[in-house]
Biotite code that builds the C-alpha atoms (Angstrom):
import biotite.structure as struc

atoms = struc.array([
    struc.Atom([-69.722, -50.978, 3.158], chain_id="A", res_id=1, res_name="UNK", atom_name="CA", element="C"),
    struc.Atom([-67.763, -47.699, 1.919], chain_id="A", res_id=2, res_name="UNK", atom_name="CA", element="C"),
    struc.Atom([-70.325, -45.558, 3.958], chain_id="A", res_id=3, res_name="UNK", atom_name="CA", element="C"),
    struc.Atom([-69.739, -47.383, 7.150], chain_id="A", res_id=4, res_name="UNK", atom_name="CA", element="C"),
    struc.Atom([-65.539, -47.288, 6.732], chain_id="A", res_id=5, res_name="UNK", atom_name="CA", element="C"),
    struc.Atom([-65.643, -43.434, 6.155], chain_id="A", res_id=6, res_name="UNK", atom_name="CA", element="C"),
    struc.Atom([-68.476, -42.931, 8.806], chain_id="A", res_id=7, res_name="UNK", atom_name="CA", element="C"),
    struc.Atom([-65.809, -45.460, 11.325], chain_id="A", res_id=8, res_name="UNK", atom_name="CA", element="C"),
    struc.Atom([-62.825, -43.703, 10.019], chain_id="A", res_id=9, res_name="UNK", atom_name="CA", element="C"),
    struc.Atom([-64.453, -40.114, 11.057], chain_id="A", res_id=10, res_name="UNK", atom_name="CA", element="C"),
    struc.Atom([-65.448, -41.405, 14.443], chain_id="A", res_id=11, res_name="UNK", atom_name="CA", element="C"),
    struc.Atom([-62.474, -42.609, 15.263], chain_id="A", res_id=12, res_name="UNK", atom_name="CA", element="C"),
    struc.Atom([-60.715, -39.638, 13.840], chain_id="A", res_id=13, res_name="UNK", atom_name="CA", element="C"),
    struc.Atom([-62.776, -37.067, 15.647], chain_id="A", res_id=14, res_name="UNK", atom_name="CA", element="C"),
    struc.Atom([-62.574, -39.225, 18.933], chain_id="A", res_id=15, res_name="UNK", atom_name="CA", element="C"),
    struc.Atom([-59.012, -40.317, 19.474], chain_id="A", res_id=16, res_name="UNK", atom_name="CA", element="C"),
    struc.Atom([-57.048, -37.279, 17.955], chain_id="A", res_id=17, res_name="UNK", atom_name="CA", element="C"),
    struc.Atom([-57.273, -35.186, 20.554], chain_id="A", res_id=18, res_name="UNK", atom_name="CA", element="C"),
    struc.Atom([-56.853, -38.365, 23.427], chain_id="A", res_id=19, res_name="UNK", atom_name="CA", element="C"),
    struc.Atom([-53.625, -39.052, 21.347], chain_id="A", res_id=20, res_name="UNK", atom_name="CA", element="C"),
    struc.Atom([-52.433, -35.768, 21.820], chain_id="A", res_id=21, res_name="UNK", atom_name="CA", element="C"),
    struc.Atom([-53.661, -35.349, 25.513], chain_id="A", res_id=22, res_name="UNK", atom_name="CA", element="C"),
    struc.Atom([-51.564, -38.581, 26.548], chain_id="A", res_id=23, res_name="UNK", atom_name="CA", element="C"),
    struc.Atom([-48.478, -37.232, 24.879], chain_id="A", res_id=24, res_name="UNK", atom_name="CA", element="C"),
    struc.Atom([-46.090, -35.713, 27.500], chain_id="A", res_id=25, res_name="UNK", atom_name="CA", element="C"),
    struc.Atom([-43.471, -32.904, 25.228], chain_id="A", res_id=26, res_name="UNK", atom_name="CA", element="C"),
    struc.Atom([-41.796, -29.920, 26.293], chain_id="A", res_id=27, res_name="UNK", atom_name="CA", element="C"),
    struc.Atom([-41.509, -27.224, 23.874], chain_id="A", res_id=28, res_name="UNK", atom_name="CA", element="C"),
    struc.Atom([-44.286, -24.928, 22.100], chain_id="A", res_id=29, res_name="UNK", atom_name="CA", element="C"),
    struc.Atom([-47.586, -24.120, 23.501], chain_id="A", res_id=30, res_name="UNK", atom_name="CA", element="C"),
    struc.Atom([-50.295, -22.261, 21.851], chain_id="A", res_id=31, res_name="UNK", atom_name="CA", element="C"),
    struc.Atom([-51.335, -19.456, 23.844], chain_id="A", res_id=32, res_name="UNK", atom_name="CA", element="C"),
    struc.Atom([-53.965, -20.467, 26.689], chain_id="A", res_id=33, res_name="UNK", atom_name="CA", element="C"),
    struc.Atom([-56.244, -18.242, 24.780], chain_id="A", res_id=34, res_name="UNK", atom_name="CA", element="C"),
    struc.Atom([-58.992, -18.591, 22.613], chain_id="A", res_id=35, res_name="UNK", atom_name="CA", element="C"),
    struc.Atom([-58.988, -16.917, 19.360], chain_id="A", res_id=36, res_name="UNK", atom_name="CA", element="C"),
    struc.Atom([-61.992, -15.318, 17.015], chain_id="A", res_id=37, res_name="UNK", atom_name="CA", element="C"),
    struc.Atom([-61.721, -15.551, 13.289], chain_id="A", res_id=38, res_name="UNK", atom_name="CA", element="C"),
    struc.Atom([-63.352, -13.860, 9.939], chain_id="A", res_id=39, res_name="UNK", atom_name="CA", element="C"),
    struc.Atom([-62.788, -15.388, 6.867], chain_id="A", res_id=40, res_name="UNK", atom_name="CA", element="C"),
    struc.Atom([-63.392, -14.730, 3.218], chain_id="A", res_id=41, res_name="UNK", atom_name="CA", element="C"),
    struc.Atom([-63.451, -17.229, 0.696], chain_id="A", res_id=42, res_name="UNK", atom_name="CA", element="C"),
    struc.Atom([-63.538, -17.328, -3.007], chain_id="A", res_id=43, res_name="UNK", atom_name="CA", element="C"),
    struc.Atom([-64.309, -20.137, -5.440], chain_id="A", res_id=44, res_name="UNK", atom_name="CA", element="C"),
    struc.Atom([-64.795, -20.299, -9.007], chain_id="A", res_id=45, res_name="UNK", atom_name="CA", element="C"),
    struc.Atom([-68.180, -19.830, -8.705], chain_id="A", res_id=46, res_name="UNK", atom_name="CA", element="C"),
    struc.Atom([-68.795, -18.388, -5.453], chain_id="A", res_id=47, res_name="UNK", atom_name="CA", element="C"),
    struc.Atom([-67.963, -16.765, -2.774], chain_id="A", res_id=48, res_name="UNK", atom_name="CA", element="C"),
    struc.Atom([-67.925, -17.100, 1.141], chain_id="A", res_id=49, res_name="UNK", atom_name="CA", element="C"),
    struc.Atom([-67.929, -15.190, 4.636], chain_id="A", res_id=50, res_name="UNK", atom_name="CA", element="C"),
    struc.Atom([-67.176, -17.518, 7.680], chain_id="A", res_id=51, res_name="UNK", atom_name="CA", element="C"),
    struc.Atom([-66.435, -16.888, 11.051], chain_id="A", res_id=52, res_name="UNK", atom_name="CA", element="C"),
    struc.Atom([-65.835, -18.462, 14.138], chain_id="A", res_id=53, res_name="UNK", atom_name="CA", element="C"),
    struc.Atom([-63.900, -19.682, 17.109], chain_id="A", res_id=54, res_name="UNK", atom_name="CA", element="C"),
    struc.Atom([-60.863, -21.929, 18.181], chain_id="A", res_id=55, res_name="UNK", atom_name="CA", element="C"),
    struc.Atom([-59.413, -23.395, 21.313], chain_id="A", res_id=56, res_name="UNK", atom_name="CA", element="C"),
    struc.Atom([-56.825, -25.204, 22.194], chain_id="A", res_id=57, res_name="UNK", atom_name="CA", element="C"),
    struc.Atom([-56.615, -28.394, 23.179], chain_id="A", res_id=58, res_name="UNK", atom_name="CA", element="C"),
    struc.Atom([-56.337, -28.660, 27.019], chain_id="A", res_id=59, res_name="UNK", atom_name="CA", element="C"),
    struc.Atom([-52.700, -30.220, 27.121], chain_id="A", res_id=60, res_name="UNK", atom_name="CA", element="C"),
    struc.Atom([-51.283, -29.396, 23.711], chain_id="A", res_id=61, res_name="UNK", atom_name="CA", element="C"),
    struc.Atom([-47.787, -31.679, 23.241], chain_id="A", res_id=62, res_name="UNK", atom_name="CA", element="C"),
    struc.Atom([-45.991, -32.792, 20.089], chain_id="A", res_id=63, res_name="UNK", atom_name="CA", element="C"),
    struc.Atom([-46.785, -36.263, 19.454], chain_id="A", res_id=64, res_name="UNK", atom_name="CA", element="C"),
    struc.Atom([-42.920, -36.732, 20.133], chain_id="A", res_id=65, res_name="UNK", atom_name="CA", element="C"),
    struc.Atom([-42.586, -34.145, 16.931], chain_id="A", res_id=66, res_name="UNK", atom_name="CA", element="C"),
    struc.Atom([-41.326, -30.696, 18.301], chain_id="A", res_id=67, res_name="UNK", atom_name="CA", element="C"),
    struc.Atom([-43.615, -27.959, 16.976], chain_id="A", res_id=68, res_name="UNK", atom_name="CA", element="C"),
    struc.Atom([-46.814, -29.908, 16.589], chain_id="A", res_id=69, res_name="UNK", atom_name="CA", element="C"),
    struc.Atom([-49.838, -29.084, 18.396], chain_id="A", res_id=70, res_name="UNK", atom_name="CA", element="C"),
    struc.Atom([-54.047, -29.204, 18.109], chain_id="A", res_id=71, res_name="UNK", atom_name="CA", element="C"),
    struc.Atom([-56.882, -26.999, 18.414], chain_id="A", res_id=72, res_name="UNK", atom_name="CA", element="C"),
    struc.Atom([-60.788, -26.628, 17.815], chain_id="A", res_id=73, res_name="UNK", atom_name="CA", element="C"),
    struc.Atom([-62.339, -24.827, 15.468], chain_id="A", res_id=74, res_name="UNK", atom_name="CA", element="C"),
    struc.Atom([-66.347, -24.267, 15.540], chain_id="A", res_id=75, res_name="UNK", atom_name="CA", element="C"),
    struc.Atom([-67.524, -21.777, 12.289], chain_id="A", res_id=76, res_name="UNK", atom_name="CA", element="C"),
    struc.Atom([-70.673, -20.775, 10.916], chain_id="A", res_id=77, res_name="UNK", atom_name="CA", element="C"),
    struc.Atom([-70.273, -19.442, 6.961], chain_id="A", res_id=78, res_name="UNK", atom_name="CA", element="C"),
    struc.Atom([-72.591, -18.140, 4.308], chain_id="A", res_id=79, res_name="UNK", atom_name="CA", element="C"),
    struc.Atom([-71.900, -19.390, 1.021], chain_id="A", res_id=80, res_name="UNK", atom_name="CA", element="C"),
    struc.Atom([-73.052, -17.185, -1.786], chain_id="A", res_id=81, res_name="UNK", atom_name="CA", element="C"),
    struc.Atom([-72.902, -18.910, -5.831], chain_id="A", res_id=82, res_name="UNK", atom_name="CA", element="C"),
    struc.Atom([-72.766, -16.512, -8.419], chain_id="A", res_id=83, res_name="UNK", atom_name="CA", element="C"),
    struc.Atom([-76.022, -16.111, -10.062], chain_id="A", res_id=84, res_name="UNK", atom_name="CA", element="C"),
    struc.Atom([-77.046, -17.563, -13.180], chain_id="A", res_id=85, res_name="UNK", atom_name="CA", element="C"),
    struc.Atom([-78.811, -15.115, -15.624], chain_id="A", res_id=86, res_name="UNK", atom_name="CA", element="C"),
    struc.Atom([-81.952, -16.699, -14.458], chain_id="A", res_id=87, res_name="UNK", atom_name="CA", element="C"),
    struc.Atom([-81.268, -17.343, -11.067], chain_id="A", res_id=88, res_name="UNK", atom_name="CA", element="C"),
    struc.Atom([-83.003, -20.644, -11.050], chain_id="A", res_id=89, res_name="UNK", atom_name="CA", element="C"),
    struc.Atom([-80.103, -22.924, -10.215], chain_id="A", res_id=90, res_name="UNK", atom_name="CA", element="C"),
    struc.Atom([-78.072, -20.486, -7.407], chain_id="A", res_id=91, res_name="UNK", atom_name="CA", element="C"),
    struc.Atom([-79.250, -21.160, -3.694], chain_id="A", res_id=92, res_name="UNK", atom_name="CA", element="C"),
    struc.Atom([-77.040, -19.142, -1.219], chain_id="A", res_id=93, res_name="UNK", atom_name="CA", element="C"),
    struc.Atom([-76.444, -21.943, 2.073], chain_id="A", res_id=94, res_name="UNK", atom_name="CA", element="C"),
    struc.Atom([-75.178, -21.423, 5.728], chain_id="A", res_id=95, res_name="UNK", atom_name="CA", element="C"),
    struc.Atom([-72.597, -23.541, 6.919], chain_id="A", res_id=96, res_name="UNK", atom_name="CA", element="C"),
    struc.Atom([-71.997, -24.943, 10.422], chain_id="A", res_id=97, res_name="UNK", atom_name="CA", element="C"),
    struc.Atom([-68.345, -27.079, 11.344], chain_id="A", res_id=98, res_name="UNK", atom_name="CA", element="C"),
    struc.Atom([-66.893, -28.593, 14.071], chain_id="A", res_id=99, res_name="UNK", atom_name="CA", element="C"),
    struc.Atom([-62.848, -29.274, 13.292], chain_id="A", res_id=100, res_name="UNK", atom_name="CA", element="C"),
    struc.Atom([-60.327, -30.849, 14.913], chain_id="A", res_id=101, res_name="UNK", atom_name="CA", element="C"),
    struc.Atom([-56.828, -29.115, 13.471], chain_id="A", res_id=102, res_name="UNK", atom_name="CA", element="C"),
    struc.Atom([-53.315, -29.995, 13.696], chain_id="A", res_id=103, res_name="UNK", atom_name="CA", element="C"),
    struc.Atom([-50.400, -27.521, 13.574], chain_id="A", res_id=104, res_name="UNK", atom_name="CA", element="C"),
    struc.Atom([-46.588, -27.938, 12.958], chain_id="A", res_id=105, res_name="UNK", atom_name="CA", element="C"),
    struc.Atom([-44.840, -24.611, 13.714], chain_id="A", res_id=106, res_name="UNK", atom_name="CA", element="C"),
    struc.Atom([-41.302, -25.539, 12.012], chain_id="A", res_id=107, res_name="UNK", atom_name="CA", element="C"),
    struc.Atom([-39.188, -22.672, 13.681], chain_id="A", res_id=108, res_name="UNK", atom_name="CA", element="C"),
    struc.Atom([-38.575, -22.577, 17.503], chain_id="A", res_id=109, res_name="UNK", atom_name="CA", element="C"),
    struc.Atom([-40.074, -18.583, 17.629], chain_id="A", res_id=110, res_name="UNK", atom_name="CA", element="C"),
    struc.Atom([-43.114, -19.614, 16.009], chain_id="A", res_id=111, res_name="UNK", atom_name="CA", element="C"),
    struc.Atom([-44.304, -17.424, 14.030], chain_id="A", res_id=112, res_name="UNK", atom_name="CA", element="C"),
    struc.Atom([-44.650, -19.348, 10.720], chain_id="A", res_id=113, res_name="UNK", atom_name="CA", element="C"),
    struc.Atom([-47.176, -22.316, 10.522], chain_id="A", res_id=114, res_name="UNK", atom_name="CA", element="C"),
    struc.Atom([-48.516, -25.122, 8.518], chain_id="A", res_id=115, res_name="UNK", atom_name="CA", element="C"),
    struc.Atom([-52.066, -26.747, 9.273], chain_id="A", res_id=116, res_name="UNK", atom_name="CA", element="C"),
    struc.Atom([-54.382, -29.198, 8.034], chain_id="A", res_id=117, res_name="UNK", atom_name="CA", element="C"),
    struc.Atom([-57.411, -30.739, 9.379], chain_id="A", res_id=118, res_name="UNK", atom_name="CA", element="C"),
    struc.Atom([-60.496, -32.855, 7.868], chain_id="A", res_id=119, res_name="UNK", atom_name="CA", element="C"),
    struc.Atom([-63.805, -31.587, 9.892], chain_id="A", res_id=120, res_name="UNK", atom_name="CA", element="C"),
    struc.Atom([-67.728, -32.356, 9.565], chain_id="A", res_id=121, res_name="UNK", atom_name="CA", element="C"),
    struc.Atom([-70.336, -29.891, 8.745], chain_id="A", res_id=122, res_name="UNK", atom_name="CA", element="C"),
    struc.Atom([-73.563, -29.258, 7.575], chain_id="A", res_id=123, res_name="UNK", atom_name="CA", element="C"),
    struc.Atom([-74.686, -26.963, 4.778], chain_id="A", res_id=124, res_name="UNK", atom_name="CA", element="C"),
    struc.Atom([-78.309, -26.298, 4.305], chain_id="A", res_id=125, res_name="UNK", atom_name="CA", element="C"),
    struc.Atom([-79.760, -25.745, 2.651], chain_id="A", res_id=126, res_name="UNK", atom_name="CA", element="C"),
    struc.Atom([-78.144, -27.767, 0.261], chain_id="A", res_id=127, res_name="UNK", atom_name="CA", element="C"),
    struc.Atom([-75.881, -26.004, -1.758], chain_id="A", res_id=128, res_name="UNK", atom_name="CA", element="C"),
    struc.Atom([-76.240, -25.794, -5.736], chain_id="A", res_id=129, res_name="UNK", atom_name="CA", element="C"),
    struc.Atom([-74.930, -23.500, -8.119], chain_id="A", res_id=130, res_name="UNK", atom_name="CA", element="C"),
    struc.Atom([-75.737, -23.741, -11.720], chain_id="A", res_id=131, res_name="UNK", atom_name="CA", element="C"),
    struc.Atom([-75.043, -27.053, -12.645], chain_id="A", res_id=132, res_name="UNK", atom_name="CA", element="C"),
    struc.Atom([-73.134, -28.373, -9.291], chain_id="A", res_id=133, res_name="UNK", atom_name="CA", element="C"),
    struc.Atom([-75.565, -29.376, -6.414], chain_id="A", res_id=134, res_name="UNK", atom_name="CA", element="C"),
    struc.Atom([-74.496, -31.457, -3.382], chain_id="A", res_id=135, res_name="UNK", atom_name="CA", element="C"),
    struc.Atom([-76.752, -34.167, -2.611], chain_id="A", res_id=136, res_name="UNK", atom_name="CA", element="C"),
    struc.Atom([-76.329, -34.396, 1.001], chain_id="A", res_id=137, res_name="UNK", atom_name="CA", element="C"),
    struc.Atom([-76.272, -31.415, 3.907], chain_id="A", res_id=138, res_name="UNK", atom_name="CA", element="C"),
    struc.Atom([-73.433, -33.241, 5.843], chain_id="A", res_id=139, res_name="UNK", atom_name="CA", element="C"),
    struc.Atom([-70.101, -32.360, 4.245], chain_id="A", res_id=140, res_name="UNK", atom_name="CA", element="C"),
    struc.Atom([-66.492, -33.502, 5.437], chain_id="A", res_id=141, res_name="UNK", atom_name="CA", element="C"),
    struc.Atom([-64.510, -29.954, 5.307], chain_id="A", res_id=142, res_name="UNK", atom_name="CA", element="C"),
    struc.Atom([-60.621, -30.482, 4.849], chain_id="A", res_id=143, res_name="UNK", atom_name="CA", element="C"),
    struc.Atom([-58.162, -28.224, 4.383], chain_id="A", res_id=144, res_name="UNK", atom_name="CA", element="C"),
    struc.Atom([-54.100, -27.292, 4.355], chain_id="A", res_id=145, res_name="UNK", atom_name="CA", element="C"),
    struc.Atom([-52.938, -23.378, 5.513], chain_id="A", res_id=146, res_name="UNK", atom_name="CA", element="C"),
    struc.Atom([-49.663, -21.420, 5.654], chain_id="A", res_id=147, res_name="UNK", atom_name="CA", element="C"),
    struc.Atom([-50.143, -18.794, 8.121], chain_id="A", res_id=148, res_name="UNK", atom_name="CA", element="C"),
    struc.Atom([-48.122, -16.045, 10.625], chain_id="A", res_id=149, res_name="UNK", atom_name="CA", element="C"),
    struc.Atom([-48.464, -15.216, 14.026], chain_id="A", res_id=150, res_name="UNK", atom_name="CA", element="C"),
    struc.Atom([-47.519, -11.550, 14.463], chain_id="A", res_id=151, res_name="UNK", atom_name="CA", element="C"),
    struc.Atom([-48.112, -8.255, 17.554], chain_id="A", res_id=152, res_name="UNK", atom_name="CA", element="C"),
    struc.Atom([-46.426, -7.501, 19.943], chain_id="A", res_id=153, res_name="UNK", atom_name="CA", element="C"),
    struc.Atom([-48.028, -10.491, 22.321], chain_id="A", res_id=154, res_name="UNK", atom_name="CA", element="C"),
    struc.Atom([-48.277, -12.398, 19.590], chain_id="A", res_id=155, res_name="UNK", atom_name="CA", element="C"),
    struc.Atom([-52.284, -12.178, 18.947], chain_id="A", res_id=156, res_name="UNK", atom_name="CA", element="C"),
    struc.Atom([-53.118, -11.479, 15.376], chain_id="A", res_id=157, res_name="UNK", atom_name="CA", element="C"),
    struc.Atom([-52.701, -14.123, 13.369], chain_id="A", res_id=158, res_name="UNK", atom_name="CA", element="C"),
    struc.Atom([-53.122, -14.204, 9.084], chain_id="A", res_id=159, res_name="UNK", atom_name="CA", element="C"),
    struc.Atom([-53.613, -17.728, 7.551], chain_id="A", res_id=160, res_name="UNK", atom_name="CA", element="C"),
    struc.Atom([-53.522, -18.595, 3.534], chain_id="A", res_id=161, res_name="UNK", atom_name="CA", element="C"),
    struc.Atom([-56.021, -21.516, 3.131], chain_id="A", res_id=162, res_name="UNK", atom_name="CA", element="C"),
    struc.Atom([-57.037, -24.063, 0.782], chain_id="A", res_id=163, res_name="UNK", atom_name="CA", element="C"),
    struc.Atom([-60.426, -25.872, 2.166], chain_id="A", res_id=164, res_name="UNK", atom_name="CA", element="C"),
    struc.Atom([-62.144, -28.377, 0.278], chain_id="A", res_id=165, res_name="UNK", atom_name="CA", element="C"),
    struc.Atom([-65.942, -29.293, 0.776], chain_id="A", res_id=166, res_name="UNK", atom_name="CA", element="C"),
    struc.Atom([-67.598, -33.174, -0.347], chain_id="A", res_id=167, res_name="UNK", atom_name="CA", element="C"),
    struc.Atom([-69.350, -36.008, 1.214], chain_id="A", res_id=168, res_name="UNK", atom_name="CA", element="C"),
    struc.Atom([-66.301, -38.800, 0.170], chain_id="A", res_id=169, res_name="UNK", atom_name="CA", element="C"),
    struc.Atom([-68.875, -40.416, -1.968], chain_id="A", res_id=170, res_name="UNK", atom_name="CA", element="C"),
    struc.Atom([-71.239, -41.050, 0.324], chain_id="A", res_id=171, res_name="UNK", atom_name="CA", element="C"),
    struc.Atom([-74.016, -39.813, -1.898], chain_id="A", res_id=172, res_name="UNK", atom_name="CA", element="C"),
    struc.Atom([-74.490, -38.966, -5.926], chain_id="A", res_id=173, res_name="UNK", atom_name="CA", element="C"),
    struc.Atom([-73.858, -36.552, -7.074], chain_id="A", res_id=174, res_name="UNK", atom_name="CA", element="C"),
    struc.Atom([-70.738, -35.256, -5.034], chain_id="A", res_id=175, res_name="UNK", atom_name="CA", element="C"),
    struc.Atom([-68.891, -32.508, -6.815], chain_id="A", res_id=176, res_name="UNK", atom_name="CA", element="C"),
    struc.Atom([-67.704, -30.711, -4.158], chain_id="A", res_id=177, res_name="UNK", atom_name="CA", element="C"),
    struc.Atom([-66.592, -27.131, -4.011], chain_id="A", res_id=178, res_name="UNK", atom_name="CA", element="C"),
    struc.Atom([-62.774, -25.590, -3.186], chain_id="A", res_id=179, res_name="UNK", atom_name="CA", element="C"),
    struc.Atom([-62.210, -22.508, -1.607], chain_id="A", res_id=180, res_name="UNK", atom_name="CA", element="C"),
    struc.Atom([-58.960, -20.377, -1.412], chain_id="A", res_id=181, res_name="UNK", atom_name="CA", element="C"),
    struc.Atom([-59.707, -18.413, 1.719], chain_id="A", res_id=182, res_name="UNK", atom_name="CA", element="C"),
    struc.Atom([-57.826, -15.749, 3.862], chain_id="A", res_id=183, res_name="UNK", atom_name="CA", element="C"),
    struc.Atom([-58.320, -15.738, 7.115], chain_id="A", res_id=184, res_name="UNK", atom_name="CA", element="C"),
    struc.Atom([-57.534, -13.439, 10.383], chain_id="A", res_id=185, res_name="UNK", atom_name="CA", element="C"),
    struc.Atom([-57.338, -14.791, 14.308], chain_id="A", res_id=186, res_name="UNK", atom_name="CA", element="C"),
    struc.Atom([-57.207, -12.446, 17.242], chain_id="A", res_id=187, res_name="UNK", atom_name="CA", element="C"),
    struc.Atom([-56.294, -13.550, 20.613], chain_id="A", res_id=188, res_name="UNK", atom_name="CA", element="C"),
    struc.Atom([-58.557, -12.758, 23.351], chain_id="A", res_id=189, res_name="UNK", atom_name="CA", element="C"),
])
C-alpha cells in the first residue's frame, strides 16, 4: 500500500505541477525564454560527483498567485564516484540519469537572488554502493533545496548552492540514501 501512495503521489506530482502553473494567469517575473546548460560538482561524505545537464522553462511561467514564483525542467546525466575502500571490493562508480520538475521563488523584484526546491525521479545504475551503503533499487527520487544568483550583464550566468538528497522513500530495503552538497553553474544560451 505505501509503494502505490508514493508511486500515486509522484504521478500526480510530476503530472499536474506544471498544468497548475500553466493555468495560472500572473504578471510579474519571467525566466528568460532561454534554455540554460549546467555543470555541477558534488561532494558527499564518501563520494564525489560530476553532473551536467539542461533546463527549460516552463512554457507559460506565472506565480501561482505568489509574485516571484516560477517552474522549470531540469534533465541531467551524473557520474557518481565512492571513495575507494582499501580493497576496492565494495566501491562501484554509477551514472545517473533525472528528469525534475523545479520550483523557484525569486524574493526581490530585480531577481537576482533565488531559492529552489524540487523532488525529481532518476535512475542510477548501476546500482550504487560504497563500502557498507548500497541502494537496493536503480530508481531513486532526487530532492533538493538551493540558494543561488543570477549575475552578467544580460543576466546569463547563474551560481547555485545546493543540497540534493538521493533514496527510494522506502520503497525497497535497504535505503540509505546518499546527500550531496553541490555547486552548480547555468549559462544562458
Amino acid at each position: 500500500m505505501k509503494r502505490l501512495n508514493i508511486a500515486a503521489l509522484s504521478i500526480a506530482y510530476l503530472t499536474l505541477t506544471p498544468a497548475l502553473v500553466l493555468g495560472q494567469s500572473g504578471t510579474g517575473l519571467k525566466l528568460p525564454s532561454t534554455n540554460r546548460f549546467f555543470i555541477q560538482p558534488g561532494f558527499a561524505d564518501t563520494a564525489k560527483s560530476l553532473t551536467v545537464g539542461i533546463t527549460w522553462p516552463w512554457d507559460q511561467p506565472s506565480q501561482w498567485g505568489v509574485e516571484g514564483l516560477v517552474g522549470y525542467w531540469e534533465a541531467s546525466i551524473g557520474y557518481w564516484n565512492p571513495k575507494s575502500d582499501p580493497a576496492g571490493l565494495f566501491t562501484r562508480n554509477s551514472t545517473q540519469l533525472g528528469i525534475t520538475p523545479v520550483l523557484r521563488y525569486y524574493p526581490y523584484a530585480q531577481n537576482q537572488f533565488f531559492l529552489e526546491g524540487a523532488i525529481g525521479f532518476n535512475l542510477i545504475t548501476p546500482v550504487y554502493r560504497n563500502g557498507g551503503k548500497q541502494f537496493s533499487t536503480s530508481f531513486q527520487f532526487g530532492d533538493h533545496i538551493g540558494l543561488g544568483l543570477v549575475f552578467g550583464s544580460r543576466a546569463e550566468h547563474e551560481i547555485t548552492l545546493r543540497y540534493q538528497h538521493f533514496s527510494n522513500a522506502g520503497l525497497k530495503k535497504p535505503n540509505p540514501g546518499e546527500d550531496f552538497l553541490q555547486i552548480r553553474y547555468s549559462l544562458h544560451y
